[in-house]
C-alpha positions as a Markdown table, in Angstrom:
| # | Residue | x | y | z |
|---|---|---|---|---|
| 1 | Unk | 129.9 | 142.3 | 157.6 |
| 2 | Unk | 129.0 | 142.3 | 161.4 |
| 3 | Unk | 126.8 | 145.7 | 160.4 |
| 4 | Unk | 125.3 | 144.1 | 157.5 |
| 5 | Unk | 124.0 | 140.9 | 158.9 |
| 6 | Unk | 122.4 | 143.0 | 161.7 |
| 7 | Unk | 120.5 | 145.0 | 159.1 |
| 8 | Unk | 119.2 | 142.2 | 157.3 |
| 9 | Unk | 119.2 | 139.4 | 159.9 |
| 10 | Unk | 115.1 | 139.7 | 159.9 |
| 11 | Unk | 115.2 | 139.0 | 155.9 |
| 12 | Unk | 116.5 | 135.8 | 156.6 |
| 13 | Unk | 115.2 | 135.1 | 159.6 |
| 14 | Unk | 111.6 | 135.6 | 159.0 |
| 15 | Unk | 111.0 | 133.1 | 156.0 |
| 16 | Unk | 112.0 | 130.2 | 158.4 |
| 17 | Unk | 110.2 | 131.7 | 161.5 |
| 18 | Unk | 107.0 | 131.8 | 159.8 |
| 19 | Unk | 107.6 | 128.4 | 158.5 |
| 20 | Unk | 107.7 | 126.9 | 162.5 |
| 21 | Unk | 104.7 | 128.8 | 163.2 |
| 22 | Unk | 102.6 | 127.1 | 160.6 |
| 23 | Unk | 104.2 | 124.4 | 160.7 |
| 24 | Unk | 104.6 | 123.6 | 164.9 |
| 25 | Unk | 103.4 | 126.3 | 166.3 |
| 26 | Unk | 99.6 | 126.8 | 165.3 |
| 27 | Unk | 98.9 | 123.5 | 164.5 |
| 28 | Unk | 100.4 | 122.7 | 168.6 |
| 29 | Unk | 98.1 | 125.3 | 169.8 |
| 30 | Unk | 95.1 | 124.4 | 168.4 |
| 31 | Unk | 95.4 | 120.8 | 169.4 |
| 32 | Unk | 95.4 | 121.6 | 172.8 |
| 33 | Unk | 92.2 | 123.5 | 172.5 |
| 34 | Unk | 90.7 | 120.8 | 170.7 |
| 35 | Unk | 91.9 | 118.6 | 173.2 |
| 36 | Unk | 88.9 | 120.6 | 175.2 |
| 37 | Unk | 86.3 | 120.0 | 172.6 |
| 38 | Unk | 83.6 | 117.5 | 171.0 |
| 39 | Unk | 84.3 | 117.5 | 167.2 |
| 40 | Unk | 84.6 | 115.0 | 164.6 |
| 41 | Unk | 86.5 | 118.0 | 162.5 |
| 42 | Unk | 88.3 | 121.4 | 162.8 |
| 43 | Unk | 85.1 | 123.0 | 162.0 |
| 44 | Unk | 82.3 | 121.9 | 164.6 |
| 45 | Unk | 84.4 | 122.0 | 167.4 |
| 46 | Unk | 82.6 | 122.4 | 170.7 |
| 47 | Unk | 84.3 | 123.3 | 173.8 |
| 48 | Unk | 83.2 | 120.7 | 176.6 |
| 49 | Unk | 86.0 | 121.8 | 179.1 |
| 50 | Unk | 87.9 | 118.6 | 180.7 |
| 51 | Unk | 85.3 | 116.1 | 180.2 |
| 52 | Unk | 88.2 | 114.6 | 177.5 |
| 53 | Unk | 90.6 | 114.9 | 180.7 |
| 54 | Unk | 88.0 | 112.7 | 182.7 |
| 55 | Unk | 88.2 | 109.7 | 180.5 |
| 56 | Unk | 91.5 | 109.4 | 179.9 |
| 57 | Unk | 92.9 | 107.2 | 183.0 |
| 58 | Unk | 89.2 | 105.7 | 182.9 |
| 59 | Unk | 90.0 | 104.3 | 179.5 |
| 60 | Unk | 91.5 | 100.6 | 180.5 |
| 61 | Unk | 93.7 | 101.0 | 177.3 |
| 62 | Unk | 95.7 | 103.8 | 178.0 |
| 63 | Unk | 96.0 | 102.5 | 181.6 |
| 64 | Unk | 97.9 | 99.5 | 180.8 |
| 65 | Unk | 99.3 | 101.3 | 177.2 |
| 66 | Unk | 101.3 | 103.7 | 179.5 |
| 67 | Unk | 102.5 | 100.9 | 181.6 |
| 68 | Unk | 103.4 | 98.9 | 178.8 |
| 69 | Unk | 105.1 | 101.7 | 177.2 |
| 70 | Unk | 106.8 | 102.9 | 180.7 |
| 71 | Unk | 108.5 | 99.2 | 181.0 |
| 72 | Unk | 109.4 | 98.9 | 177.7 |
| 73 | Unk | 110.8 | 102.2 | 177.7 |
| 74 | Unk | 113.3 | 101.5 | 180.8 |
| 75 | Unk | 114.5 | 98.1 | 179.3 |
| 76 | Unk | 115.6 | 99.5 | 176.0 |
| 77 | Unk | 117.0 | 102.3 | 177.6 |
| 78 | Unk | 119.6 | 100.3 | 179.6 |
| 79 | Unk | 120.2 | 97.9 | 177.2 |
| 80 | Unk | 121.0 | 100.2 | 174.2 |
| 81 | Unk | 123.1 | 102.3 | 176.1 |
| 82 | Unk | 125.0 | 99.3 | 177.8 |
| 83 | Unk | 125.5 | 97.7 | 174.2 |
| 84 | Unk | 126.1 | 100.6 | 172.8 |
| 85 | Unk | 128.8 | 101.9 | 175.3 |
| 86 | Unk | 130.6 | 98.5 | 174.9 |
| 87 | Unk | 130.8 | 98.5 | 171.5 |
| 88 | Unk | 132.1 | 101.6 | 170.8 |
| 89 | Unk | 135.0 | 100.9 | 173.7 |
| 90 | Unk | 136.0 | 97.3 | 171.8 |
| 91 | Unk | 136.0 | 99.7 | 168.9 |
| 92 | Unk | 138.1 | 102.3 | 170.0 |
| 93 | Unk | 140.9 | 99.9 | 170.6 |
| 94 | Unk | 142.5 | 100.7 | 167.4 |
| 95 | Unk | 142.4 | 96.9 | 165.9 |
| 96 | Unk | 142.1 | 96.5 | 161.8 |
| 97 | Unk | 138.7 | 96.7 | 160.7 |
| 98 | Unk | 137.1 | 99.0 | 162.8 |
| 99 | Unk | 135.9 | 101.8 | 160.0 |
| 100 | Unk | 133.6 | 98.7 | 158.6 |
| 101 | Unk | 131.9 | 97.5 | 161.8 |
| 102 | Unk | 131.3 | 101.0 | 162.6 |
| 103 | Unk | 129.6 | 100.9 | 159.3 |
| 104 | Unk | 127.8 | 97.6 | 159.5 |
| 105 | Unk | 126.4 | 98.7 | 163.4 |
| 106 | Unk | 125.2 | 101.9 | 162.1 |
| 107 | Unk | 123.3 | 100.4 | 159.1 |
| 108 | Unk | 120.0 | 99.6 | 160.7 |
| 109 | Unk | 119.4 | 102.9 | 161.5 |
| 110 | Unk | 118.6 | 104.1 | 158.0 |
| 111 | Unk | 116.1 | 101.5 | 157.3 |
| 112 | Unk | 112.3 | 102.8 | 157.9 |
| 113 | Unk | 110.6 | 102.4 | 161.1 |
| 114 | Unk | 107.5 | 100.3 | 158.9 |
| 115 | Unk | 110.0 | 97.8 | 156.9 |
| 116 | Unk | 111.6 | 97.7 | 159.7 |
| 117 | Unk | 108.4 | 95.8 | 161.6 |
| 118 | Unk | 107.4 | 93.8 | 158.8 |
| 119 | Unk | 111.2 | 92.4 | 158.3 |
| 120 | Unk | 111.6 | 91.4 | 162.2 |
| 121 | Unk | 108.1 | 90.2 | 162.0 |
| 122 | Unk | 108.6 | 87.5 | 159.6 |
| 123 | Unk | 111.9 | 87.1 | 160.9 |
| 124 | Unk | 110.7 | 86.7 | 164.9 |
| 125 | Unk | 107.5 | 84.6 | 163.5 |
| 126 | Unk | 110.0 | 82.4 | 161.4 |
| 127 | Unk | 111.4 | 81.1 | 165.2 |
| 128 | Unk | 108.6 | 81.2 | 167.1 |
| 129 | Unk | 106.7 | 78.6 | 164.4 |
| 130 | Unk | 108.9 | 76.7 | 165.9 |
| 131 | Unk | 107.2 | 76.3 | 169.2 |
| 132 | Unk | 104.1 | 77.0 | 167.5 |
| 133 | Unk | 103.5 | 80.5 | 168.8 |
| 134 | Unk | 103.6 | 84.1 | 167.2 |
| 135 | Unk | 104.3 | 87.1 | 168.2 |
| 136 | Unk | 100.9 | 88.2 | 168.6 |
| 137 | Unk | 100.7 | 84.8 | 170.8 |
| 138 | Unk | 100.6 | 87.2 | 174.1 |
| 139 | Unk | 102.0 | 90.8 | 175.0 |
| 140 | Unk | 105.1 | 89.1 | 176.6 |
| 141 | Unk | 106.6 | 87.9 | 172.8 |
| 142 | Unk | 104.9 | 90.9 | 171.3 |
| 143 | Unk | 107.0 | 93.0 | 173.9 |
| 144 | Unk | 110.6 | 91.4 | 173.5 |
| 145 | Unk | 110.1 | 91.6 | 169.8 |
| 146 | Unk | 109.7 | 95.1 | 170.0 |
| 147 | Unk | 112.4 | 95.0 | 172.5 |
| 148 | Unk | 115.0 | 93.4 | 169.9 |
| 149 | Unk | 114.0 | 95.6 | 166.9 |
| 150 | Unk | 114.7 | 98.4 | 168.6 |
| 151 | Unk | 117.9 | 97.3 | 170.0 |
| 152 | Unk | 118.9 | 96.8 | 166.5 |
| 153 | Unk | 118.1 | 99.8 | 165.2 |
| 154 | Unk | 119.5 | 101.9 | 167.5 |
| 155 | Unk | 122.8 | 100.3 | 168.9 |
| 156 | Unk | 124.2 | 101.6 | 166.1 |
| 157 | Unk | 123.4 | 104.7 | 166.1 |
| 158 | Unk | 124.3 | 106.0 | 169.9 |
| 159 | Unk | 127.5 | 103.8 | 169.3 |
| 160 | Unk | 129.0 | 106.4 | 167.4 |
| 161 | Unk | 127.6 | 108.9 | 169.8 |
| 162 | Unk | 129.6 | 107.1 | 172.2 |
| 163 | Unk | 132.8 | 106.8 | 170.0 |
| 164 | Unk | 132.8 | 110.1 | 169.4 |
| 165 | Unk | 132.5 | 110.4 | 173.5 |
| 166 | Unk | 135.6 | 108.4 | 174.1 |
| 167 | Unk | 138.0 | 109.4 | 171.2 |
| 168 | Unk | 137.7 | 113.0 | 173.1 |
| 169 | Unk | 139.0 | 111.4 | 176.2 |
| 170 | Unk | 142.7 | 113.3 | 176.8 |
| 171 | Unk | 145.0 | 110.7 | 176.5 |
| 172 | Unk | 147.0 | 112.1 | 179.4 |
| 173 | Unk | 144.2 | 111.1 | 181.6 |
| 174 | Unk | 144.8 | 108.1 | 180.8 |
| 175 | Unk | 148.2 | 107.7 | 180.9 |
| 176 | Unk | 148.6 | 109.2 | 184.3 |
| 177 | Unk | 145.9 | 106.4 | 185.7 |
| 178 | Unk | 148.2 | 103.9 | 184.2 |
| 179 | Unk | 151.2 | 105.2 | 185.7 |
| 180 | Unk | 149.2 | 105.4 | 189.1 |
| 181 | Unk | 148.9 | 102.0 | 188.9 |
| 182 | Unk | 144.8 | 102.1 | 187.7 |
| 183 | Unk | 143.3 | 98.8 | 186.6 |
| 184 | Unk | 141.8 | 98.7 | 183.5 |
| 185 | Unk | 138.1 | 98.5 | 185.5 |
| 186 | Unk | 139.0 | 101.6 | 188.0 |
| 187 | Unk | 140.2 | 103.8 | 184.4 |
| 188 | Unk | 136.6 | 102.8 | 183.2 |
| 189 | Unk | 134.9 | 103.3 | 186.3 |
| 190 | Unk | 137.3 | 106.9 | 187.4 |
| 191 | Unk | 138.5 | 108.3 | 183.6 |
| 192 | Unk | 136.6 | 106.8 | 180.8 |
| 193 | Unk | 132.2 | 107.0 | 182.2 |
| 194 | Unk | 132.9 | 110.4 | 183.8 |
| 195 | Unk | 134.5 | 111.8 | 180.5 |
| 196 | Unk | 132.1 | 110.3 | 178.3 |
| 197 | Unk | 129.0 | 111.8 | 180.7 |
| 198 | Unk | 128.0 | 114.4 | 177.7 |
| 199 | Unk | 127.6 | 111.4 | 175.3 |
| 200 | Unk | 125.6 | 109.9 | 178.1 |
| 201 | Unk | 123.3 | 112.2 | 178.5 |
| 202 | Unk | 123.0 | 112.8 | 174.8 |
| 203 | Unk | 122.4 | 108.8 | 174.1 |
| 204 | Unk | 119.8 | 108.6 | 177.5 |
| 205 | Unk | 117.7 | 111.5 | 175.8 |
| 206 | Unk | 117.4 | 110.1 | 172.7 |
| 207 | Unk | 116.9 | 106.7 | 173.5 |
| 208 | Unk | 114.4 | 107.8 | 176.1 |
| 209 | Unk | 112.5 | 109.8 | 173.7 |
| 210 | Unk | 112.4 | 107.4 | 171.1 |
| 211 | Unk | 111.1 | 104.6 | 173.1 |
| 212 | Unk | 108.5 | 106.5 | 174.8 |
| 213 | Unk | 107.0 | 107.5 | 170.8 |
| 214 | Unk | 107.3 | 104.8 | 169.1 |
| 215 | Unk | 104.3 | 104.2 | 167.0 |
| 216 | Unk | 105.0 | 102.8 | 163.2 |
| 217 | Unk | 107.7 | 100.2 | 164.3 |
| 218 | Unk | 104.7 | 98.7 | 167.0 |
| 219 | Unk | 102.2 | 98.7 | 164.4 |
| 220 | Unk | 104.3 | 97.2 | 161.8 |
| 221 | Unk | 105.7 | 94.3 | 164.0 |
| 222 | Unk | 102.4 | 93.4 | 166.2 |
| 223 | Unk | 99.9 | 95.9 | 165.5 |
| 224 | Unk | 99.1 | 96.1 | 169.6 |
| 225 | Unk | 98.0 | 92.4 | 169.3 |
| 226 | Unk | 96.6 | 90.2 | 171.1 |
| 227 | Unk | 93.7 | 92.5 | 171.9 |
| 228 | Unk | 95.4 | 95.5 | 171.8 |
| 229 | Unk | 98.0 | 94.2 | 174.8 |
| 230 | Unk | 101.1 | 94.8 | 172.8 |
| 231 | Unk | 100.1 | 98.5 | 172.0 |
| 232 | Unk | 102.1 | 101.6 | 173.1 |
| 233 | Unk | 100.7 | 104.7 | 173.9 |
| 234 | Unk | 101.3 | 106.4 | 170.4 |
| 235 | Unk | 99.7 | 103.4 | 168.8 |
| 236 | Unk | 96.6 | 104.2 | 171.4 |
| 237 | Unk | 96.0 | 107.5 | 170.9 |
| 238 | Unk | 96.2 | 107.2 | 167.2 |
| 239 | Unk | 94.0 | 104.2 | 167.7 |
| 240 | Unk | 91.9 | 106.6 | 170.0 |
| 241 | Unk | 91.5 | 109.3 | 167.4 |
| 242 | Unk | 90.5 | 107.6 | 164.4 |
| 243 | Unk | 89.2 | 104.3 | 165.7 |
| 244 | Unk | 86.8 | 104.8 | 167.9 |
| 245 | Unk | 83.6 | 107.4 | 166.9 |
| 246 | Unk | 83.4 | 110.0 | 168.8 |
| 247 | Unk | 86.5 | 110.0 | 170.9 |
| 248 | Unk | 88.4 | 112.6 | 169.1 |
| 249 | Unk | 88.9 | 114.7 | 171.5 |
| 250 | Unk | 90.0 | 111.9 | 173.8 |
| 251 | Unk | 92.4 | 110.8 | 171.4 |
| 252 | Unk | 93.8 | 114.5 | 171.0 |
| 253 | Unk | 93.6 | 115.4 | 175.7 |
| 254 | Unk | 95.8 | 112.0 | 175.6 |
| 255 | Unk | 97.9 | 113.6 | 173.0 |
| 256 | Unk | 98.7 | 116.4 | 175.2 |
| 257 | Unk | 99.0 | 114.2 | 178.1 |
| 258 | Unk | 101.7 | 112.1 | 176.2 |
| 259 | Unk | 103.8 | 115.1 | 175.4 |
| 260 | Unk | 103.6 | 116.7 | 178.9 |
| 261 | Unk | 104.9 | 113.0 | 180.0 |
| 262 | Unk | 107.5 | 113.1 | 177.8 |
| 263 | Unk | 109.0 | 116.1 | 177.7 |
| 264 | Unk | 108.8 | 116.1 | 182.0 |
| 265 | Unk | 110.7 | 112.7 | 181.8 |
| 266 | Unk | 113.0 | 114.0 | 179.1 |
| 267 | Unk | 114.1 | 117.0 | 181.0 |
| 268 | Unk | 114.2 | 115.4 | 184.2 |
| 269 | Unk | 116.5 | 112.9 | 182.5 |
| 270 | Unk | 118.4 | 116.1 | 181.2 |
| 271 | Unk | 118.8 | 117.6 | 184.2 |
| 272 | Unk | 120.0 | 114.8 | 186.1 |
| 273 | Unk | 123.0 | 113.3 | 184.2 |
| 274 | Unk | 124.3 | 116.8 | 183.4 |
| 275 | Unk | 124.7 | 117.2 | 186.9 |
| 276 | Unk | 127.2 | 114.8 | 186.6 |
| 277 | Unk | 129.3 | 116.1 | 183.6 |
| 278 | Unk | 132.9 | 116.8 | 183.7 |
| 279 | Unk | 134.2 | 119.6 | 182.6 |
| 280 | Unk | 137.7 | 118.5 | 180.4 |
């Protein structure tokens, strides 16, 4: 078998490996080099070298788009994981019913980033008539409405991340804290977050990740309203790109600039709470 599959590993290999090149890897490379040209298509590309560089942080937008996104980013962060992390502990407790809240929590998640806007919209607008304001009122509503939708949507999902995380706690770990005399605050503070650092840094990736690109959930909920205030940065470069004549190859240098930003925070993240994994 073992002589076999290294014979014909290429066979199965090479379908799939062409497949990422077409379908990442070429398309990738050539929109970092249009990201150094004029065009208005593939075909009348002209390289202009980092003129499209040069307007980026000129462009008031993006300014206050990465801002946006950078705050928004660290408030979901902490508060999906801290939700997340307590509800999976209260359902790890072994009480009847837990197989159907798991279920319920993780729901949201399979529901379309677009409905998913338009639902909390008339939902969120449905209060605020209330006090006769919108969402699109001012960025600050705009901003915890896209703070709650996401919230919802992804509690769920790094909740079972977590479960998963705390069921694979040794349960002589916890026993001997017990014995020693532990309170139930020093177990989670000593046993239970240490153990659980993998999930951690799983859940912080992904929920950093996620926040930092979303694009259809802003345009469904707000559309970057009022005046483009409640607009994150996918939202603007996609506004960049095919809003605004001429700025292609703006809208494709803050592309590149966008993924360089994310994948540096991503695997700074990374890097920092694996540090701090235990091994078991």
């Amino acid at each position: 078998m073992e002589k076999a599959i290294r014979r014909y590993w290429p066979i199965f290999v090479l379908p799939t490996f062409l497949a990422f090149i077409l379908g990442f890897i070429a398309p990738f490379a050539m929109g970092v080099y249009l990201s150094f040209c004029k065009f208005t298509t593939v075909t009348d590309a002209k390289f202009i070298g980092f003129s499209n560089y040069l307007k980026i942080f000129t462009d008031a937008s993006f300014v206050h788009a990465l801002w946006y996104t950078a705050i928004f980013t660290v408030v979901t962060v902490v508060l999906i994981n801290v939700l997340a992390f307590a509800v999976a502990l209260l359902l790890t407790k072994g009480f009847r019913g837990t197989n159907i809240f798991r279920t319920v929590f993780f729901m949201p998640n399979l529901i379309g980033g677009i409905i998913l806007g338009y639902i909390w919209q008339l939902l969120l607008n449905g209060v605020l008539l209330y006090m006769n304001r919108t969402l699109t009122y001012s960025s600050v509503y705009g901003f915890w409405g896209l703070v709650i939708l996401m919230c919802w949507q992804q509690i769920g999902y790094m909740m079972i991340i977590y479960i998963a995380g705390i069921q694979n706690i040794p349960g002589d770990l916890i026993e001997a804290a017990k014995i020693d005399g532990a309170t139930s605050g020093q177990i989670l503070k000593n046993v239970t977050i240490p153990m659980v650092m993998p999930s951690i840094t799983i859940c912080t990736f992904l929920t950093l990740t996620n926040s930092f690109k979303l694009f259809d959930q802003n345009l469904a909920l707000t559309n970057g309203e009022p005046s483009n205030m409640s607009e994150l940065l996918a939202l603007n470069i996609f506004r960049t790109f095919y809003g605004r004549t001429g700025w292609e190859g703006v809208g494709q240098a803050k592309a590149v600039v966008f993924f360089l930003l994310v994948a540096a925070i991503a695997l700074t993240q990374n890097w920092l709470t694996r540090r701090k994994e235990v091994q078991q």
